[in-house]
C-alpha positions in Angstrom: 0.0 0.0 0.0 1.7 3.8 -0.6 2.0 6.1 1.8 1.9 9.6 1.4 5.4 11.1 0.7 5.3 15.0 2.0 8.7 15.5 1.0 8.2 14.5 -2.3 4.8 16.1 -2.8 6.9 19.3 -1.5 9.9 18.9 -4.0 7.5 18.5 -6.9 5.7 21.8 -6.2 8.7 23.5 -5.6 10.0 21.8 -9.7 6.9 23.0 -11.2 6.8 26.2 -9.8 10.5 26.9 -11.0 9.7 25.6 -14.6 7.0 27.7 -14.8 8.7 30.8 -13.5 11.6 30.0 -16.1 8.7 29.8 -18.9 7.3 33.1 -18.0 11.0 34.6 -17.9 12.4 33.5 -21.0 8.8 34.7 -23.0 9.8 38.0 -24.9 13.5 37.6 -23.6 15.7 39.0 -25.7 18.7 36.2 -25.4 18.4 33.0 -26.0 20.7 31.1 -23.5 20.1 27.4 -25.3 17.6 24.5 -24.4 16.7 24.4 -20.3 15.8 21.3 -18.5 12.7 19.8 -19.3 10.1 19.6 -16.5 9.9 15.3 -16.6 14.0 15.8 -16.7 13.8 17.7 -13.6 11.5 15.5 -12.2 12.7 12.2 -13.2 16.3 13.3 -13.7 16.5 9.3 -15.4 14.3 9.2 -17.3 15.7 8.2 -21.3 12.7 7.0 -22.8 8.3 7.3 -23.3 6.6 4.8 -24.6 4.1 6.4 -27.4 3.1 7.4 -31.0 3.9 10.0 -32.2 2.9 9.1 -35.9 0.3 9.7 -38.3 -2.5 11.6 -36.3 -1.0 11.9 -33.6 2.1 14.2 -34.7 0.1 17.0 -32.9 0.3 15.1 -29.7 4.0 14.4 -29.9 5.1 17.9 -30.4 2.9 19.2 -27.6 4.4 16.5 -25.3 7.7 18.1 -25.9 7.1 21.6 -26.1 5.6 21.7 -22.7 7.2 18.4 -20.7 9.9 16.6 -22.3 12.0 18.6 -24.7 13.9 17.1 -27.3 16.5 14.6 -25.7 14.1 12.3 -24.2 13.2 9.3 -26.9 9.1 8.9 -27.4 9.3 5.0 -28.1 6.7 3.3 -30.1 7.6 -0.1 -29.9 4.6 -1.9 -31.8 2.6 -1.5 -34.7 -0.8 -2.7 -33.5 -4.6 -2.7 -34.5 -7.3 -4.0 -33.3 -6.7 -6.5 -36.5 -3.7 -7.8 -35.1 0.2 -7.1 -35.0 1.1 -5.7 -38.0 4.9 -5.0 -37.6 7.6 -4.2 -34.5 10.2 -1.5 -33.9 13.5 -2.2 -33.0 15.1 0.6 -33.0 14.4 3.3 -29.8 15.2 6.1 -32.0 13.4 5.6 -35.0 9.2 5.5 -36.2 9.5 3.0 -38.3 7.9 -0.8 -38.6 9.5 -3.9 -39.9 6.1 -5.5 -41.2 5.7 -8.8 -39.0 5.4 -11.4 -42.2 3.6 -14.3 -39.8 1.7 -11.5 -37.9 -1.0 -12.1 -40.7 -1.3 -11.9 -44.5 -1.1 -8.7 -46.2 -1.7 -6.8 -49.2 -0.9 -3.3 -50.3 -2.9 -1.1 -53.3 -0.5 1.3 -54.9 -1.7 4.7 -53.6 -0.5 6.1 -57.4 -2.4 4.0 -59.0 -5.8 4.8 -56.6 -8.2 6.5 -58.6 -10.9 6.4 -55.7 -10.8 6.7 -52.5 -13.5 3.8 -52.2 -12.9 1.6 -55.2 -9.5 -0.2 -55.9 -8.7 -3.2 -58.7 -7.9 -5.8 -56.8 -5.8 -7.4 -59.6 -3.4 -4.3 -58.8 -2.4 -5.5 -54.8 1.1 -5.9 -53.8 2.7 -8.7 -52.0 4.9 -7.8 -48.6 8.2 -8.6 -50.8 7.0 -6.6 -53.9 7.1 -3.1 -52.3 9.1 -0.3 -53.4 11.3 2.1 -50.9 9.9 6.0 -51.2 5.9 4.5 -52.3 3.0 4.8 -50.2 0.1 2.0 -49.9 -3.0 1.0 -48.4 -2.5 -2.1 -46.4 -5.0 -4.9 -47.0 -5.1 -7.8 -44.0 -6.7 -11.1 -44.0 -6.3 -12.8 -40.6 -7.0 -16.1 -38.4 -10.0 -14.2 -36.8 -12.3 -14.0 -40.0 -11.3 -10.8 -41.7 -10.5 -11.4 -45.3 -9.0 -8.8 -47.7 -10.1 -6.2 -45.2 -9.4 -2.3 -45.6 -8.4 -1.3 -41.9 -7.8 2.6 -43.3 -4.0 2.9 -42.7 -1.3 4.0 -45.5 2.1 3.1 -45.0 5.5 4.6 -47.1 7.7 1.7 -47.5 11.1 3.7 -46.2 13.9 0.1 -47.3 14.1 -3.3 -46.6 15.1 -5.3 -42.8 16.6 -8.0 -45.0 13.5 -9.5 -46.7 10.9 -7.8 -44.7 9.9 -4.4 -45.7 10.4 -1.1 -43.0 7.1 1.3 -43.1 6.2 4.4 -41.4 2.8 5.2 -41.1 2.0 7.9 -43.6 -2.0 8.7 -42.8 -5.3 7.1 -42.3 -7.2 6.9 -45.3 -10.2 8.7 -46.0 -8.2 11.9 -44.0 -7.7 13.2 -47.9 -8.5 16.7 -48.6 -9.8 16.6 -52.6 -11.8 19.8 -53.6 -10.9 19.9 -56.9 -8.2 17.3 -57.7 -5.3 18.5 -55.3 -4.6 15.2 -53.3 -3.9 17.4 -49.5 -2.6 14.6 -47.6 -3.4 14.9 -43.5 0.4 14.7 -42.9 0.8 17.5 -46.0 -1.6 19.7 -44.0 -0.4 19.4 -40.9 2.8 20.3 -41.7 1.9 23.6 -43.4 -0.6 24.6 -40.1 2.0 23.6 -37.6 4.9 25.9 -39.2 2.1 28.6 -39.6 1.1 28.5 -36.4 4.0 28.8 -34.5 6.6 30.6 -37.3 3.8 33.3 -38.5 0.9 33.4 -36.2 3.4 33.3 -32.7 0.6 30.5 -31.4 0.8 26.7 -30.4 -1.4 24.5 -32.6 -3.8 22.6 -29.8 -6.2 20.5 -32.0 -7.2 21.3 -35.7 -9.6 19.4 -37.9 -11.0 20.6 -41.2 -14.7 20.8 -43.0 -15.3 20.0 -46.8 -16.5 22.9 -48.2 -19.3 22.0 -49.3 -21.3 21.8 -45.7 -20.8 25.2 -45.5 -22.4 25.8 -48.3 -20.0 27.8 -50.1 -20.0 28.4 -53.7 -16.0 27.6 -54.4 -14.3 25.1 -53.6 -12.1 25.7 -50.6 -10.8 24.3 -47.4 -12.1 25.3 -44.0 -9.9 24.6 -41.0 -11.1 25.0 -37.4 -8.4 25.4 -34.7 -7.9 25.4 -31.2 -4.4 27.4 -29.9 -2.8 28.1 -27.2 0.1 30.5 -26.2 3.4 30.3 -27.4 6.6 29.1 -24.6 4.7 25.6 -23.0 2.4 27.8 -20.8 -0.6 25.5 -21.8 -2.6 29.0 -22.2 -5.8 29.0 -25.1 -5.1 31.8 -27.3 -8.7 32.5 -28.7 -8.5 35.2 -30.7 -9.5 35.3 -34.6 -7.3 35.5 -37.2 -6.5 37.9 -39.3 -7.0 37.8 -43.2 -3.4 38.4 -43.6 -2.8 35.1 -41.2 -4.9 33.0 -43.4 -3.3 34.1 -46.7 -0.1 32.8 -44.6 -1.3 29.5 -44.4 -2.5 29.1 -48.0 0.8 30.3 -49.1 2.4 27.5 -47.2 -0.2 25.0 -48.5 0.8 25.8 -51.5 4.8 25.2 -50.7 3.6 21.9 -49.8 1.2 21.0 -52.3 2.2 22.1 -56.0 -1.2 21.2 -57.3 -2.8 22.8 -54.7 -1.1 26.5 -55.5 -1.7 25.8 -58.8 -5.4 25.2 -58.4 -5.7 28.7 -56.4 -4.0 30.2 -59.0 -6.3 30.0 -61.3 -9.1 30.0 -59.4 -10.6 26.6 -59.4 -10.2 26.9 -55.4 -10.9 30.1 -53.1 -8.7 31.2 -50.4 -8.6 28.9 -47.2 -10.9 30.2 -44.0 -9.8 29.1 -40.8 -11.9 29.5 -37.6 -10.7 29.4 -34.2 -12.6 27.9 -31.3 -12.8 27.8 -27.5 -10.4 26.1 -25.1 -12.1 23.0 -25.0 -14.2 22.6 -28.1 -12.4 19.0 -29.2 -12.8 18.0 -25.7 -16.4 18.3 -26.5 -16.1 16.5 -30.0 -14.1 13.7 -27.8 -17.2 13.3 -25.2 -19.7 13.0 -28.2 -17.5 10.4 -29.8 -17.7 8.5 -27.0 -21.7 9.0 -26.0 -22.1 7.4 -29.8 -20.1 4.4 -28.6 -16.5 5.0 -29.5 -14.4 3.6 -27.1 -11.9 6.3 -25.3 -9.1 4.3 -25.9 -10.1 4.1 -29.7 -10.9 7.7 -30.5 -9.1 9.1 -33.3 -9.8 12.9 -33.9 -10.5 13.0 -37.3 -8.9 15.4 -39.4 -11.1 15.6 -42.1 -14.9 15.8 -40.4 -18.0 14.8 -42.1 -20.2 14.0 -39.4 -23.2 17.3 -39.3 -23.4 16.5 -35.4 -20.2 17.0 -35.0 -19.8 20.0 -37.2 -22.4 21.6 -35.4 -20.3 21.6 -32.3 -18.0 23.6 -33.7 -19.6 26.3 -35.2 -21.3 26.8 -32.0 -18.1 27.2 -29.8 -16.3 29.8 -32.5 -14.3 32.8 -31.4 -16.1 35.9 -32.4 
């Protein structure tokens, strides 16, 4: 049984009250006097290694992790490559987010993402085997398994990254379905997120909390265009919302950088076919209360992935009602 240890509940006030004092002091400083000790290094002065993902969806989670606890020097360890399907593939390297694809785990296949010409459909005379995959492509895995499931779709695309002697190394690229496609562009989650994370903290001075975009066409909009709604927070790990609304010059700042990231995409705007991107910001808390709806329509906590391309009205509606005016 523990016992309450006053010494040590005193020593980790005293930590987090120094960290924080040390946030609020370096915020505007002038000089910057290198990387300070992370509050879990302070606390566990030991501690080498977190096990995690930090993949996929849940890059946004990883980055917070170390902008306001770990730092960089601390390894987030993901050590499996799991489903609910089964084992798909292991890591063995502390250091790295990659998978060597487990070939008895179960039997896969993988559709050329190239060659997809919908999202929904895909020839099935055009699947891979596990040894016929090519370094630098990206597929959709296809599983068939012990359990029943037989040439099943479980949403994920991997990037084949080289070969552990015969078996093939992967990162998880994105979910499927978490496409952006107004008008032909292909925006790929981890495309997006890459352009609305360096906005966010290189142009707009903010932290990027939670994001998750609308199709267009819910809103009712004539033009094709994205629409991004965003929850921030202040800049330096003080865990602070920043709800303010952005200005039309911040916007533009993010569909420029769309566009460094997705040629099609700034060729698309232009010329017109797509309009200018809007991005709304919410209140603290709003994907909190996305998260508790998820789970009152039977999603397990454990299993909820925020989903960064939303087509659910409910859902939707949530948003628009919490919006920073």
């Amino acid at each position: 049984m523990l016992k309450p240890n006053l010494e040590r509940a005193q020593e980790l006030k005293r930590i987090r009250k120094e960290h924080s004092d040390v946030i609020q002091n370096s915020i505007g400083a002038k000089e910057d006097k290198g990387p300070k000790p992370s509050l879990a290094r302070k606390i566990w002065p030991n501690l080498h290694t977190i096990l995690a993902s930090e993949t996929g969806t849940f890059q946004i989670y990883g980055k917070k992790l170390r902008q306001q606890y770990i730092g960089e020097d601390i390894a987030i360890y993901s050590p499996l490559y799991a489903a609910t399907e089964g084992l798909v593939g292991v890591n063995p390297d502390v250091n790295k987010k990659t998978f060597v694809l487990h070939p008895q785990g179960m039997f896969y296949e993988f559709f050329p993402i190239d060659e997809s010409k919908d999202d929904d459909v895909i020839d099935s005379e055009k699947t891979l085997f596990i040894e016929q995959l090519e370094p630098g492509k990206e597929y959709e895995v296809i599983i068939t398994n012990l359990t029943g499931l037989y040439r099943y779709r479980f949403g994920d695309v991997v990037r084949c990254v080289g070969y552990h002697h015969k078996a093939p190394i992967v990162e998880v690229a994105y979910r499927k379905g978490q496409f952006l496609n107004a008008s032909g562009e292909r925006t790929s989650e981890e495309t997006f997120y890459k352009a609305l994370s360096n906005t966010a903290s290189n142009d707009w001075g903010v932290t990027l909390k939670e994001y998750t975009t609308v199709e267009y066409f819910l809103r009712g909009t004539r033009k094709p265009r994205y629409i991004v709604f965003v929850e921030l927070g202040e800049e330096g790990g003080r865990n602070q919302p920043a709800e303010r609304v952005l200005t039309k010059k911040e916007k533009l700042q993010l569909d420029k950088a769309l566009g460094e990231e997705n040629k099609t995409y700034e060729v698309l705007r232009n010329v017109g076919r797509l309009e200018p991107i809007e991005v709304i910001t919410v209140q603290n808390g709003t994907f909190e209360k996305l998260r508790q709806e998820m789970i009152s329509n039977g999603v397990g906590a454990t299993q909820i992935k925020q989903p960064r391309v939303l087509r659910n009205e409910k859902l939707i509606r949530i948003l628009e009602q919490n919006t920073v005016s």
